[in-house]
GURONU-920138 format. One line per field, with one value per residue (C-alpha): residue number from 1; x, y, z. Coordinates in Angstrom, 2 decimals, padded with zeros to 5 digits, always signed. Layout:
// GURONU-920138
num	c(NUM; ...) .
c1	c(X; ...) .
c2	c(Y; ...) .
c3	c(Z; ...) .
***
This chain:
// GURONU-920138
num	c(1; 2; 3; 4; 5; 6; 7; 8; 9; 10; 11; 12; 13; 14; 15; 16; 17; 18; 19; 20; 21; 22; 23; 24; 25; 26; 27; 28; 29; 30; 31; 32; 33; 34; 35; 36; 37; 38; 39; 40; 41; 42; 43; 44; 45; 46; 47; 48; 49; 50; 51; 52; 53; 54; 55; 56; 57; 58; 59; 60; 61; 62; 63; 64; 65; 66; 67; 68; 69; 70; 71; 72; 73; 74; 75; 76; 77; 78; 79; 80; 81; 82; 83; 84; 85; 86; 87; 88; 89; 90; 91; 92; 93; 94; 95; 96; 97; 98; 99; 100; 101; 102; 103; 104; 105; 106; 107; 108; 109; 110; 111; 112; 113; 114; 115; 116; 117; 118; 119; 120; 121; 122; 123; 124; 125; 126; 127; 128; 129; 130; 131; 132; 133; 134; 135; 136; 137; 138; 139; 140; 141; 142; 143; 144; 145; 146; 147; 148; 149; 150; 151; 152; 153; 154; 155; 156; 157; 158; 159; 160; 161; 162; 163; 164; 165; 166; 167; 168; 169; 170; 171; 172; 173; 174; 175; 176; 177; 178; 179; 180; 181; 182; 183; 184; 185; 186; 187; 188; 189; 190; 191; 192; 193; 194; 195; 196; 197; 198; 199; 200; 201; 202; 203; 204; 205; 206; 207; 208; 209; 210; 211; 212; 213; 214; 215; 216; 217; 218; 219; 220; 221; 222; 223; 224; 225; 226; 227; 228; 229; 230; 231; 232; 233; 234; 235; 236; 237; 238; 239; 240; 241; 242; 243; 244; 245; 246; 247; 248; 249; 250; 251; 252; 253; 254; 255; 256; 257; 258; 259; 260; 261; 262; 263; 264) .
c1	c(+101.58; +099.31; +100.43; +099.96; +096.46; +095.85; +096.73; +094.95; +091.30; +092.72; +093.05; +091.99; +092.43; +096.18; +096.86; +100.18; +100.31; +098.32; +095.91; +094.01; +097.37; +098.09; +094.25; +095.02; +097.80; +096.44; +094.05; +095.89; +097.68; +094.71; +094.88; +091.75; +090.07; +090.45; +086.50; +086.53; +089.61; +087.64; +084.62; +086.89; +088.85; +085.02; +084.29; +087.51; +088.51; +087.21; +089.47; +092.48; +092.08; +091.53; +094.91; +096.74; +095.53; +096.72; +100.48; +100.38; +099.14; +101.77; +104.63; +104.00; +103.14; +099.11; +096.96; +094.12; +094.32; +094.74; +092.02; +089.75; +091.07; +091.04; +087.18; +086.98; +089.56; +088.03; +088.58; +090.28; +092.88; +096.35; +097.64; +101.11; +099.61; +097.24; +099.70; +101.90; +098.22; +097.91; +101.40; +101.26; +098.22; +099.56; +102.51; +101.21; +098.24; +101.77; +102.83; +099.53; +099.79; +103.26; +103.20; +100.36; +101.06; +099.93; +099.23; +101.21; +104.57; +106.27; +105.99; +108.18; +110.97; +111.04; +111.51; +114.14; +116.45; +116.06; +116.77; +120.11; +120.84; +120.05; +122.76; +125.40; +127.38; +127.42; +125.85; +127.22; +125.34; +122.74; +121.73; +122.31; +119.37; +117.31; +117.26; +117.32; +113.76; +112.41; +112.57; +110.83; +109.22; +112.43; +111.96; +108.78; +110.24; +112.84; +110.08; +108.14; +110.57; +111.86; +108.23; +108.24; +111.41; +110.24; +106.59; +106.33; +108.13; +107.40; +109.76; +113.20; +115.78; +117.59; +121.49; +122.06; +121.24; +119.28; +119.92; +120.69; +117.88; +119.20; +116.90; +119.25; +120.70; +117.39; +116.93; +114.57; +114.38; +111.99; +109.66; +108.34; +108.32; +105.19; +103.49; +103.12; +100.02; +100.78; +102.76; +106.67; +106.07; +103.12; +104.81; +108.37; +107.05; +108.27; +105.43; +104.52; +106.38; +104.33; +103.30; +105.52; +104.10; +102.88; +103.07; +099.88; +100.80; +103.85; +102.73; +102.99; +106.38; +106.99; +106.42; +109.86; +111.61; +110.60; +113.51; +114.07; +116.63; +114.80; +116.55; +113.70; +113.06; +109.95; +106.52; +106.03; +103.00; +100.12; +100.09; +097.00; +095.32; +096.51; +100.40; +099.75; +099.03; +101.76; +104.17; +102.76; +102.92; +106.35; +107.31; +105.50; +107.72; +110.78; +109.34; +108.89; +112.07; +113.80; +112.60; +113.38; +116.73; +116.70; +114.97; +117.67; +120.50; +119.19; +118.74; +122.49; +123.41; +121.22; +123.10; +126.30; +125.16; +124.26; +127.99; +129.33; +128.32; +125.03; +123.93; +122.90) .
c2	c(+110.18; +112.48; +115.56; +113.54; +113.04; +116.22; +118.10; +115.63; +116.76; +120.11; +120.09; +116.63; +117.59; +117.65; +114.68; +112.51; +108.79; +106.26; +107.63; +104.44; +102.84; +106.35; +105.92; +102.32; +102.98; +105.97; +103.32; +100.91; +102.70; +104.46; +107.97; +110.80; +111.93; +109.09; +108.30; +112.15; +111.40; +108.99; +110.52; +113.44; +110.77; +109.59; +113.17; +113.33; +109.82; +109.80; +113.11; +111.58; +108.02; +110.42; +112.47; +108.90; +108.06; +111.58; +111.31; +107.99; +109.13; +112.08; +109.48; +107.47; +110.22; +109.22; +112.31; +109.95; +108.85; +112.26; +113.59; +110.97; +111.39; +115.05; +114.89; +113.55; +116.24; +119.38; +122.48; +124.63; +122.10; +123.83; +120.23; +119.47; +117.01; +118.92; +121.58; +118.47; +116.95; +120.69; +120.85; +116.84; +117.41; +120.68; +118.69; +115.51; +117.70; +119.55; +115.98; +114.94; +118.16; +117.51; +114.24; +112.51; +110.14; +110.30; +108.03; +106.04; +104.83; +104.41; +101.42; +100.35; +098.80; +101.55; +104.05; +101.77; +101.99; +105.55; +105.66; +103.86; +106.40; +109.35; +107.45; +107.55; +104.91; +103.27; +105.27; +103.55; +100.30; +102.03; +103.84; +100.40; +098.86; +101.85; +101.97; +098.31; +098.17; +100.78; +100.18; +102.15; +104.37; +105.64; +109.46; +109.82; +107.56; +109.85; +112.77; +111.22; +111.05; +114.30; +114.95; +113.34; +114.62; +118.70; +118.17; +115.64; +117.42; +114.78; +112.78; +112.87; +114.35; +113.14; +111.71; +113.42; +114.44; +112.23; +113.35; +117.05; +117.76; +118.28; +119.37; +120.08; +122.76; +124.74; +125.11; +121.82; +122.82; +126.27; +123.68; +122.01; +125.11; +125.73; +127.34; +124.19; +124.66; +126.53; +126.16; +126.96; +129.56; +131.15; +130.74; +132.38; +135.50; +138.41; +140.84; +143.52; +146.72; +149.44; +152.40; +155.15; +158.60; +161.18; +165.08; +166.54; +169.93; +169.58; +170.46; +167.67; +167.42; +169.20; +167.20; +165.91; +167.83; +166.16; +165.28; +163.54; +161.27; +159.22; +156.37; +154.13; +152.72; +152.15; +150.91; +147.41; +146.28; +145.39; +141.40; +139.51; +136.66; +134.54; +135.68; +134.46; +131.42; +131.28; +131.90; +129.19; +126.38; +127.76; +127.11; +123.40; +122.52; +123.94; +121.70; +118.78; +118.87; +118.85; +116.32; +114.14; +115.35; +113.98; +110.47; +110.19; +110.70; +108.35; +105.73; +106.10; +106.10; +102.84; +101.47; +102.12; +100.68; +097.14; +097.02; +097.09; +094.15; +093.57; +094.26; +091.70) .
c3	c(+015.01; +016.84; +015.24; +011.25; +012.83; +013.93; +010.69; +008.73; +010.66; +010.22; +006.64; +005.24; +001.32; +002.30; +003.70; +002.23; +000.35; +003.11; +005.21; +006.17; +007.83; +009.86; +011.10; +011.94; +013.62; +015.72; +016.73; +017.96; +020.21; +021.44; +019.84; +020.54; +017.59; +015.42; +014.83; +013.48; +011.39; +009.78; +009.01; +007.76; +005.40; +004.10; +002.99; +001.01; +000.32; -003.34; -004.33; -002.35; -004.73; -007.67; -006.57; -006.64; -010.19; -011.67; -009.90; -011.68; -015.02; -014.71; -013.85; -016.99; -019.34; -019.83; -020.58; -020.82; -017.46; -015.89; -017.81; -015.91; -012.68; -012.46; -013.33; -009.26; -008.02; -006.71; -008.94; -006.97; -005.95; -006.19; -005.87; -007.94; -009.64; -011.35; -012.32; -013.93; -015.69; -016.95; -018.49; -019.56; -021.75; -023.24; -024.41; -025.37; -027.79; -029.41; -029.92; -031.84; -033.30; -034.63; -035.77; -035.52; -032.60; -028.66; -026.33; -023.22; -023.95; -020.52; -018.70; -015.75; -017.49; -019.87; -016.42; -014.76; -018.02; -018.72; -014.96; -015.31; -018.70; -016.25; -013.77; -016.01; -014.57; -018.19; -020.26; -023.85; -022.36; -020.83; -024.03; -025.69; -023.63; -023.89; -027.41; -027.74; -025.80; -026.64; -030.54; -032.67; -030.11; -028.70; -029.54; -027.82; -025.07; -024.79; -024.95; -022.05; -019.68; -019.90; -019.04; -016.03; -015.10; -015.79; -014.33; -012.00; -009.61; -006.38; -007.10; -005.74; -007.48; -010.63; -010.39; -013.66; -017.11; -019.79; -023.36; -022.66; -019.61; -016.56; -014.01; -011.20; -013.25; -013.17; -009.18; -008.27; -005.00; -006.48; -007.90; -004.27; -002.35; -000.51; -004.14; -005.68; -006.80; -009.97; -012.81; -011.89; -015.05; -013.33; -009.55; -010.65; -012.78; -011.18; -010.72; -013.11; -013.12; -011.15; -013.43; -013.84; -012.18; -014.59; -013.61; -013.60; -014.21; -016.79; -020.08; -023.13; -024.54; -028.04; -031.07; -032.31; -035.57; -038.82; -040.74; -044.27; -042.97; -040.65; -039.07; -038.38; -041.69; -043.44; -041.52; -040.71; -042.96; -041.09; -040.57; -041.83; -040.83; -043.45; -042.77; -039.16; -040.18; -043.03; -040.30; -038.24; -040.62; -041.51; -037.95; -037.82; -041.03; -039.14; -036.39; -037.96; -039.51; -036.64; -034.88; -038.44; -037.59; -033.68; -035.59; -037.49; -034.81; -032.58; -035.05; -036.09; -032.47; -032.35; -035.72; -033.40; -030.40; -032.00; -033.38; -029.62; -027.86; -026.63; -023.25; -020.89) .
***
């Protein structure tokens, strides 16, 4: 208890989940220190509440809300949470992007059964109730999750895979190290090669033979503007058409799902 305290004074903006019960409890039992614990926890208190909100916007997949709450988080917070509100809101504006549709869709329930999918005791029932609950917004239920399984990285590990993610495979453990203030991307880039040395004295290499016969081929074409963006609605299309494709599986694995017998 004394040592919690301690490192709390020490470094307040990195304290854990309750800090008013481990000041209540240093009090009672008569702890040093604890009258400037509090008046550390006063300074910070508002950017610890905020910190609470975004790990539960993150959890449930609401940009909204962690757009909010990181408005009271200081900016140079290399917090995990704000790494996982970073990444959140990239996806959920490629969602809008793609087809027109944003917004919370996880809600307790909704977590518990894609829990039980990610369990895999059942997973024919499991997927049954899923699908059955979710209705009509089970791709971007699906979609969510996996977001809170890749970014919120917190929370304990998974028992297994849901519909083809499976975070274990991808070392977890890399995720919570003590650089968890950055995206995993960013924290796992190995650094830049260093430049090669040139010799200052040697002179420049000969010009190579010019031959008829080259092997390289014609010249690329310089790319425009408007083939950029040719290419980028080509790839939305492609997009889109894809995830028509994952629509339509999971609404035949629904179709198959209400043949079997309900679940209960």
């Amino acid at each position: 208890l004394a040592r919690d305290l301690a490192a709390f004074v020490a470094d307040p903006l990195r304290a854990g989940e309750d800090v008013p019960a481990l000041l209540d409890a240093a009090e009672a039992v008569g702890l040093g220190g604890v009258r400037e614990a509090r008046a550390a926890y006063a300074r910070v208190e508002s950017a610890l509440q905020a910190r609470r909100r975004l790990r539960a916007a993150c959890e449930v997949g609401d940009a909204e809300a962690a757009s909010h709450a990181l408005t009271d988080i200081p900016p140079d917070s290399r917090w995990p949470e704000v790494a996982a509100a970073a990444e959140l809101r990239r996806m959920v504006a490629f969602e809008r992007l793609l087809c027109g549709e944003s917004g919370r869709v996880l809600t307790p329930a909704l977590v518990e059964l894609c829990m039980r999918v990610e369990r895999g005791n059942d997973p024919v029932t499991a997927e049954a109730a899923l699908a059955d609950a979710a209705g009509d917004l089970m791709p971007r239920v699906v979609r969510a999750y996996k977001w809170r399984r890749c970014f919120c990285t917190w929370l304990p590990p998974p028992d297994g895979e849901f519909y083809g993610l499976d975070v274990r495979q991808r070392g977890r453990d890399k995720l919570t190290s003590n650089r968890v203030g950055l995206s995993p991307r960013v924290d796992d880039a190995p650094p830049p090669p260093s430049p090669r040395p040139r010799a200052v004295d040697a002179p420049p290499p000969p010009p190579p033979p010019s031959s008829k016969k080259s092997r390289r081929g014609p010249s690329r074409a310089r790319t425009t503007g408007g083939d950029r963006l040719a290419t980028s609605r080509g790839r939305l299309a492609a997009s889109r058409d894809a995830l028509a494709a994952t629509n339509r599986k999971l609404d035949s694995a629904r179709k198959r799902s209400a043949a079997r017998e309900p679940f209960r």
